[in-house]
MARVEX-412376 format. One line per field, with one value per residue: z, x, y of N, C-alpha, C, O in turn; residue in one letter; residue number from 1. Coordinates in nm, 2 decimals. Layout:
<recs>
n.up <- [Z,...];
n.east <- [X,...];
n.north <- [Y,...];
ca.up <- [Z,...];
ca.east <- [X,...];
ca.north <- [Y,...];
c.up <- [Z,...];
c.east <- [X,...];
c.north <- [Y,...];
o.up <- [Z,...];
o.east <- [X,...];
o.north <- [Y,...];
r <- [A,...];
k <- [NUM,...];
</recs>
This chain:
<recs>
n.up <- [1.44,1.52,1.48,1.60,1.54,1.69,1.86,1.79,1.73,1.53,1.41,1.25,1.10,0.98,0.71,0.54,0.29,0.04,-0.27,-0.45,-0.78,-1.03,-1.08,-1.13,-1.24,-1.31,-1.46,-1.38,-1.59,-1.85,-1.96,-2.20,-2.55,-2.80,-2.67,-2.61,-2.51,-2.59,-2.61,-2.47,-2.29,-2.12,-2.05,-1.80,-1.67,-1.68,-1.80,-1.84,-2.04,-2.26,-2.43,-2.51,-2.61,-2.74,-2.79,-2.67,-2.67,-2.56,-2.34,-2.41,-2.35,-2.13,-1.90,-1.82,-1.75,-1.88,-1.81,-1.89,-1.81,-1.78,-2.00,-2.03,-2.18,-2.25,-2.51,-2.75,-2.60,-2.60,-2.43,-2.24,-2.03,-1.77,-1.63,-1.44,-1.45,-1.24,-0.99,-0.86,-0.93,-0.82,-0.78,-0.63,-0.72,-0.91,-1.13,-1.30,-1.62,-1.68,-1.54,-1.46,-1.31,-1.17,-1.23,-1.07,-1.04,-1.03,-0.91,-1.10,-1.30,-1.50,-1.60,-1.87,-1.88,-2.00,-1.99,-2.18,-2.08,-2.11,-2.11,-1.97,-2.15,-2.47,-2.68,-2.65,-2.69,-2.65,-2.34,-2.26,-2.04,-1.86,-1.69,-1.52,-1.37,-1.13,-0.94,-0.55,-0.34,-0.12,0.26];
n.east <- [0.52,0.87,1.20,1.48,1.78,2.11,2.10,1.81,1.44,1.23,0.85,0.60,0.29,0.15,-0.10,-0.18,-0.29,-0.46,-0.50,-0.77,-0.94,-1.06,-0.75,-0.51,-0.20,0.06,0.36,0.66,0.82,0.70,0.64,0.53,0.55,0.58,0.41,0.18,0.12,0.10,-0.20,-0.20,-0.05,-0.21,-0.42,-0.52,-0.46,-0.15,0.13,0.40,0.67,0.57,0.66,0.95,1.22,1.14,1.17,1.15,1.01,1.21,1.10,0.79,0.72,0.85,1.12,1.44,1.80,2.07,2.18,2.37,2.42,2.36,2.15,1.87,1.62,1.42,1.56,1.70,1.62,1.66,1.75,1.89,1.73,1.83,1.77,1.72,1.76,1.48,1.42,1.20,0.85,0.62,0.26,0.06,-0.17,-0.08,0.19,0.44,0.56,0.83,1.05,1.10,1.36,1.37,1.61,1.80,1.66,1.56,1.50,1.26,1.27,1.05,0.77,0.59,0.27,-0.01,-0.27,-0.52,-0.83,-1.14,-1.53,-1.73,-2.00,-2.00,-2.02,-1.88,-1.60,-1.29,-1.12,-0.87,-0.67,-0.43,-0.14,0.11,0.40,0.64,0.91,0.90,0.98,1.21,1.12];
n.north <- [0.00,0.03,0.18,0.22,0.40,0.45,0.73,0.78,0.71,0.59,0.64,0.44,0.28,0.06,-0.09,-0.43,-0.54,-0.74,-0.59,-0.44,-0.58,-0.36,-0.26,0.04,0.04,0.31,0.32,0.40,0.39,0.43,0.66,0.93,0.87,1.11,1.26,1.10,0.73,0.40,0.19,-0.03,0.01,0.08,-0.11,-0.29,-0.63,-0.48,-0.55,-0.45,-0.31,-0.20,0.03,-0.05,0.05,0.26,0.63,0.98,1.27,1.56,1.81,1.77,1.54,1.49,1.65,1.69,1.69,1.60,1.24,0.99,0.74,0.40,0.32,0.23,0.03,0.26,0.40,0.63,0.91,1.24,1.48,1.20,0.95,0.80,0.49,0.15,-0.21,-0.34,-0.63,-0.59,-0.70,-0.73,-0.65,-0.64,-0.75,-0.93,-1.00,-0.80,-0.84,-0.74,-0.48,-0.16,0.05,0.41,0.69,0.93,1.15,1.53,1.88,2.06,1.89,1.65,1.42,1.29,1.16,1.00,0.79,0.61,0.54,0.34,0.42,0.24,0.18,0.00,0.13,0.38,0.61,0.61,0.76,0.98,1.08,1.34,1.27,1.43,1.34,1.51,1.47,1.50,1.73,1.84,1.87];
ca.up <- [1.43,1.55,1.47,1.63,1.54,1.78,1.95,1.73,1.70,1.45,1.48,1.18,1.13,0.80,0.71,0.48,0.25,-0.08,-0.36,-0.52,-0.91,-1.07,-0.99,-1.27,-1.23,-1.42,-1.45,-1.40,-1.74,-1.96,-2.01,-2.34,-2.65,-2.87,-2.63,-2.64,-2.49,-2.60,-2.50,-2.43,-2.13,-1.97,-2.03,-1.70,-1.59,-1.76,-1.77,-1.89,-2.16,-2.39,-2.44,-2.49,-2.76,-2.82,-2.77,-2.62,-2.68,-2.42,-2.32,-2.49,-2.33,-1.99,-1.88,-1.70,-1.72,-1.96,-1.78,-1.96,-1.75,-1.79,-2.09,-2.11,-2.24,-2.39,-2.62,-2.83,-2.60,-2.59,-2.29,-2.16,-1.92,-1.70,-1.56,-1.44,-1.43,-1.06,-0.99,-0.80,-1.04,-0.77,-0.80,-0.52,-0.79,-1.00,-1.14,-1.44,-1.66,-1.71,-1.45,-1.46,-1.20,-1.31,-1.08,-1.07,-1.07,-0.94,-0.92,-1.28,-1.39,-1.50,-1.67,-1.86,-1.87,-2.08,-1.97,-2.19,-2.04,-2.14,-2.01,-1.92,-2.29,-2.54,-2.79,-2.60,-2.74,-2.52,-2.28,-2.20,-1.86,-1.87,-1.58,-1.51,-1.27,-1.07,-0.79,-0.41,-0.28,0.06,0.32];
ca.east <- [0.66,0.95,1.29,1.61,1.95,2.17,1.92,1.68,1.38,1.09,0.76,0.49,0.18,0.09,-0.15,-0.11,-0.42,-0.48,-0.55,-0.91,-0.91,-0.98,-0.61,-0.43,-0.10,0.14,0.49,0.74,0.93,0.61,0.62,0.51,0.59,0.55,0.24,0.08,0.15,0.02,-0.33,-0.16,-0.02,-0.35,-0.53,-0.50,-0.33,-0.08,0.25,0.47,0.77,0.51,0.75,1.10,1.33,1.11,1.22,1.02,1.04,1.24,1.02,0.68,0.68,0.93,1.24,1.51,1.90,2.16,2.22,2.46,2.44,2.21,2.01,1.83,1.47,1.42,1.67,1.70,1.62,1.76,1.89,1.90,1.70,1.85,1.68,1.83,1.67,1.46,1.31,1.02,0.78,0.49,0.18,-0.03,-0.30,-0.01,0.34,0.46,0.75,0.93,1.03,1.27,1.39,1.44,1.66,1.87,1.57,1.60,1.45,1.26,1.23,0.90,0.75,0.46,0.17,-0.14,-0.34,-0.67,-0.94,-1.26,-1.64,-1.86,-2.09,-1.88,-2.00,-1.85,-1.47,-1.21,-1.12,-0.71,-0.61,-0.32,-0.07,0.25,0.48,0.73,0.98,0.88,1.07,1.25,1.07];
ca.north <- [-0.05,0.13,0.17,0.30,0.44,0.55,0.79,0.85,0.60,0.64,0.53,0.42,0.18,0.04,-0.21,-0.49,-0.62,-0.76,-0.46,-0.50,-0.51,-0.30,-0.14,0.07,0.12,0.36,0.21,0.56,0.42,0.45,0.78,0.95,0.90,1.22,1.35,0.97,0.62,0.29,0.20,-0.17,0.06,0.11,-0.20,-0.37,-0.63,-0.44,-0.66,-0.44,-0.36,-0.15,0.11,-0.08,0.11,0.41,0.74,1.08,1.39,1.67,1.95,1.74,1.43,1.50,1.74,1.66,1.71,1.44,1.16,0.94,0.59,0.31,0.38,0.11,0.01,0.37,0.42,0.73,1.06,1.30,1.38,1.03,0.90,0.68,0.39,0.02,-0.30,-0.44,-0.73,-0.57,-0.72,-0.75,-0.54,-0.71,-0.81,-0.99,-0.98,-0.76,-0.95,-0.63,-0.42,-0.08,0.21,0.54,0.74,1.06,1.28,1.65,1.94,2.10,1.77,1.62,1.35,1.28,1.03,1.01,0.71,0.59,0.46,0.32,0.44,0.16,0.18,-0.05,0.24,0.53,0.63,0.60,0.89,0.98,1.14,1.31,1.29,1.48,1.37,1.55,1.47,1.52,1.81,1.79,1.98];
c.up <- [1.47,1.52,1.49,1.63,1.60,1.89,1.88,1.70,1.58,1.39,1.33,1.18,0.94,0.79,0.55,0.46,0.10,-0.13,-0.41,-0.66,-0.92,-1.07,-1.14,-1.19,-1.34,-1.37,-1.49,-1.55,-1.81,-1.96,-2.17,-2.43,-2.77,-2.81,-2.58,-2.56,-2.52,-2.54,-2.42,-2.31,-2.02,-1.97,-1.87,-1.68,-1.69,-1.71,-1.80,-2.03,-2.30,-2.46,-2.51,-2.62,-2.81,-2.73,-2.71,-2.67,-2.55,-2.46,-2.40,-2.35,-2.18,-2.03,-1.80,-1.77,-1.85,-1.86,-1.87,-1.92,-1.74,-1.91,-2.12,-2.11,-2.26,-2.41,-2.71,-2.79,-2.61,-2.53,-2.28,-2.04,-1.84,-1.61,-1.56,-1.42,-1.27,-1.03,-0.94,-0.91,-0.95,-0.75,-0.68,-0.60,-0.88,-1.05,-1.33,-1.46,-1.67,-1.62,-1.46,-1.39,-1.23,-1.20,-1.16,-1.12,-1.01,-0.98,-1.04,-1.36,-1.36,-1.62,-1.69,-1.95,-1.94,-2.12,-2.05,-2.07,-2.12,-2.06,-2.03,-2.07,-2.32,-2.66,-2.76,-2.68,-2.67,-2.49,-2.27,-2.06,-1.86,-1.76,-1.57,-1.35,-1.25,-0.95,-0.66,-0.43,-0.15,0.11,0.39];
c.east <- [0.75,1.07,1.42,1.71,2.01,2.09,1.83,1.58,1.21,0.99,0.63,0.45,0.16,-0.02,-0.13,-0.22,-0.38,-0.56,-0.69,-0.88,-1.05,-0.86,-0.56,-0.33,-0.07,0.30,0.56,0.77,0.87,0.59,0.54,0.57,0.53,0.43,0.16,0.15,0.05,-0.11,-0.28,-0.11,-0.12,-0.43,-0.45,-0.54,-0.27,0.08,0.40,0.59,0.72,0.60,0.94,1.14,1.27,1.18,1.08,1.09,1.08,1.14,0.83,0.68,0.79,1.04,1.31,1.71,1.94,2.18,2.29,2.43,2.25,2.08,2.00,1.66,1.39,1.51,1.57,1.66,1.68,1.75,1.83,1.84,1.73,1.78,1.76,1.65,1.60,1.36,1.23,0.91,0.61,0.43,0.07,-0.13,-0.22,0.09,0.36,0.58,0.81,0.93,1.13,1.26,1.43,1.53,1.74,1.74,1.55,1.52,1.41,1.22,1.09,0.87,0.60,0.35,0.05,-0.22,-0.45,-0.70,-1.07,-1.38,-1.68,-1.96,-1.95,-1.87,-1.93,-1.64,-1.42,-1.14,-0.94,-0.76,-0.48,-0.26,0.04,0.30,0.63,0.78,0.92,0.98,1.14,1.19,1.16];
c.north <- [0.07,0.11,0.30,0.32,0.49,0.59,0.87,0.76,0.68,0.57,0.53,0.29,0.20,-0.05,-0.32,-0.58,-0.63,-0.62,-0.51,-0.47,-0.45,-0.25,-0.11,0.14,0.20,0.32,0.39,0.52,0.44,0.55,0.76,0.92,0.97,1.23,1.23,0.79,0.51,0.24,0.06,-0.11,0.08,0.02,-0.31,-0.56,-0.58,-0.52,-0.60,-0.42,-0.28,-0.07,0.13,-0.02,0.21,0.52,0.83,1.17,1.52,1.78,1.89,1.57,1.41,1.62,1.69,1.70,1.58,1.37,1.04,0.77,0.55,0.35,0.31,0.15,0.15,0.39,0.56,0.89,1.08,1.46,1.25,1.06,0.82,0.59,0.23,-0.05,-0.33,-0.54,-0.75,-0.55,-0.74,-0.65,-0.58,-0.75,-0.93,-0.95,-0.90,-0.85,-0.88,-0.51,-0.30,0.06,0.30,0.61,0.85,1.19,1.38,1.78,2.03,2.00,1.71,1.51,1.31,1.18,1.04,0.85,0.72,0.47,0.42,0.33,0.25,0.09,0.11,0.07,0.39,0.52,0.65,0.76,0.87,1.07,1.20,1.37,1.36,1.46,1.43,1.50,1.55,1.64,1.79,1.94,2.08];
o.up <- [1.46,1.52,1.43,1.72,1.58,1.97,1.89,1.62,1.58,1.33,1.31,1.23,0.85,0.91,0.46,0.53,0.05,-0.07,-0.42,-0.69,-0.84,-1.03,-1.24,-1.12,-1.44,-1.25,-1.58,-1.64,-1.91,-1.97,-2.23,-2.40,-2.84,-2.89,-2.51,-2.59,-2.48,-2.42,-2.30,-2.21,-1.90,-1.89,-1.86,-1.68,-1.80,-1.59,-1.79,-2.11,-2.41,-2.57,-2.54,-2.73,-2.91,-2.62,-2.70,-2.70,-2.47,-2.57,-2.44,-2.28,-2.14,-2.14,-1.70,-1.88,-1.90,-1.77,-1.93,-2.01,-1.72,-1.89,-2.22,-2.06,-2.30,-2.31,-2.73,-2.88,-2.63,-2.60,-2.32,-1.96,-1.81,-1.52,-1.65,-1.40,-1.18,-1.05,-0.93,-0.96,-1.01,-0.72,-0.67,-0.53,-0.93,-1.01,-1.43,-1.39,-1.68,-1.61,-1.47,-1.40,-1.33,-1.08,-1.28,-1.20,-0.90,-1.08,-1.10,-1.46,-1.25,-1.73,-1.61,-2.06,-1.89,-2.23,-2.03,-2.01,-2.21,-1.95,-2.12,-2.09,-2.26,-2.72,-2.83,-2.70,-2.59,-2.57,-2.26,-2.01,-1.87,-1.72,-1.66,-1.25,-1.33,-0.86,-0.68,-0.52,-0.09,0.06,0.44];
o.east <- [0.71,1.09,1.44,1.77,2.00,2.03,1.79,1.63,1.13,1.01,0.58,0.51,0.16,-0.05,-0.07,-0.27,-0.29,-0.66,-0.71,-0.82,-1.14,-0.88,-0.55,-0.34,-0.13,0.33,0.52,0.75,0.94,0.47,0.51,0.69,0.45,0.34,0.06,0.27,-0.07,-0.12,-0.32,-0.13,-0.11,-0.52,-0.34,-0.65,-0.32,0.12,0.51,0.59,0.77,0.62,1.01,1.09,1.31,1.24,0.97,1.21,1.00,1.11,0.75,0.58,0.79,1.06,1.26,1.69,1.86,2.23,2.19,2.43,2.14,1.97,2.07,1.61,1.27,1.58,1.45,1.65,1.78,1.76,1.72,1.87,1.64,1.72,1.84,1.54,1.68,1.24,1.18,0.87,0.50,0.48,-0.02,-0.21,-0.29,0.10,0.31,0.66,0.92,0.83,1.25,1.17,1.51,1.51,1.75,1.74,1.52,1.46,1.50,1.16,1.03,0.94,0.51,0.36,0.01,-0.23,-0.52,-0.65,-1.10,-1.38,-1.64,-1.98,-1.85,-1.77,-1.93,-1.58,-1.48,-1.12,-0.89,-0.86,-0.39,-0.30,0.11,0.27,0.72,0.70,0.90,1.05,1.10,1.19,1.12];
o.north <- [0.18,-0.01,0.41,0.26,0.62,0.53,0.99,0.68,0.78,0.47,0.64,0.20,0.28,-0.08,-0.27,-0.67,-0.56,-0.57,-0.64,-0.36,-0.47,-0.14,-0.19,0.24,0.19,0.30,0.47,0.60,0.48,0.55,0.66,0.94,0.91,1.21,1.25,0.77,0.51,0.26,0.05,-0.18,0.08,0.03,-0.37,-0.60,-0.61,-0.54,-0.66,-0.51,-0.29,-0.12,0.23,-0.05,0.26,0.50,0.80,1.17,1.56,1.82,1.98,1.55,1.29,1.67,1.63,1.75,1.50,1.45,1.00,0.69,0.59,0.39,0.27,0.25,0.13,0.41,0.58,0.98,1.02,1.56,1.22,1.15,0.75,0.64,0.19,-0.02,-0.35,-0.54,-0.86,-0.45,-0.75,-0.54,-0.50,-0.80,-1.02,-0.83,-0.94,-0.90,-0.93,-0.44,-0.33,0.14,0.30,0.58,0.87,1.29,1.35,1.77,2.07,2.00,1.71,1.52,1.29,1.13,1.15,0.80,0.82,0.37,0.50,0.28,0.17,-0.03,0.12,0.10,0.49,0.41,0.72,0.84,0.75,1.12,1.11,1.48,1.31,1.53,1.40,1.48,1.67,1.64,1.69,2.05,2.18];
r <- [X,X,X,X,X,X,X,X,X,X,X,X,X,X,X,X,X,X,X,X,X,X,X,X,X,X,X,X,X,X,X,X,X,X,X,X,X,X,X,X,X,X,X,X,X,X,X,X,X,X,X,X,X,X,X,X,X,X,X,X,X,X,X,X,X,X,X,X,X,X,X,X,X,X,X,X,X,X,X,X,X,X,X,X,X,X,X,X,X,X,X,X,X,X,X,X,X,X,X,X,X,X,X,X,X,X,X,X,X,X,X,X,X,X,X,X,X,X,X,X,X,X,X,X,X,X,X,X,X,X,X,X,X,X,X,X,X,X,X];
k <- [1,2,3,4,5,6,7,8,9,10,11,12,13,14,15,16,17,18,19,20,21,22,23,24,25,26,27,28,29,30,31,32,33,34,35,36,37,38,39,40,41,42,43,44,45,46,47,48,49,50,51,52,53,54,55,56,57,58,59,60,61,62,63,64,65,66,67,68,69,70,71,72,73,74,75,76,77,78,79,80,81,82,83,84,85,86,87,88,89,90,91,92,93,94,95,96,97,98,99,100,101,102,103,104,105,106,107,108,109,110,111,112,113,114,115,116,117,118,119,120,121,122,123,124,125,126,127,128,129,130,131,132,133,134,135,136,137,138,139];
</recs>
């Protein structure tokens, strides 16, 4: 595909298939709370909304700056996270009912994720993962 403004045109290829499940997302808004997030976050399909009205912890569970606007569906950091509603609810395997954007995020800032999983044995004890993300940089 190509596309051009003015005089600059720019050229990528994608392809465009059905996901196979297993698929586990992580939803940016489900961060931690206190170190830990709901296992209802990692069981797949995950639908969303596990999260709504808890709080996290700065410097334990993310970093980032006060943001003041849009504090919705976590309530009570502190700084504020900002995030708005979107109703990109499609996951290519199926639709979450709760969907939310997080934005103004800048350099320093980080957020963090602690997915369980389950092995295979039904007697084995379930494993976490834990993820930290950060913002891209510009090159």
């Amino acid at each position: 595909m190509d596309l051009t403004v003015i005089d600059r045109t720019v050229s990528w290829t994608f392809g465009v298939a059905n996901m196979r499940t297993p698929t586990f997302f992580i939803e940016a808004e489900d961060f931690d709370n206190n170190g830990a997030a709901p296992s209802i976050a990692s069981a797949m399909p995950y639908r969303g909304g596990a999260l709504a009205g808890q709080s996290a912890s700065n410097n334990k569970d993310y970093t980032r700056g006060n943001e003041g606007a849009s504090p919705l569906y976590r309530i009570g950091e502190d700084p504020q996270v900002p995030m708005d509603r979107t109703g990109d609810r499609d996951r290519g395997v199926g639709e979450i009912n709760v969907n939310y954007k997080m934005g103004w995020i800048g350099d320093n800032q980080w957020y963090q994720y602690t997915p369980t999983s389950r092995r295979a044995s039904t007697t084995s004890m379930p494993r976490s993962r834990t993820v930290t993300a950060r913002p891209a940089r510009p090159a």
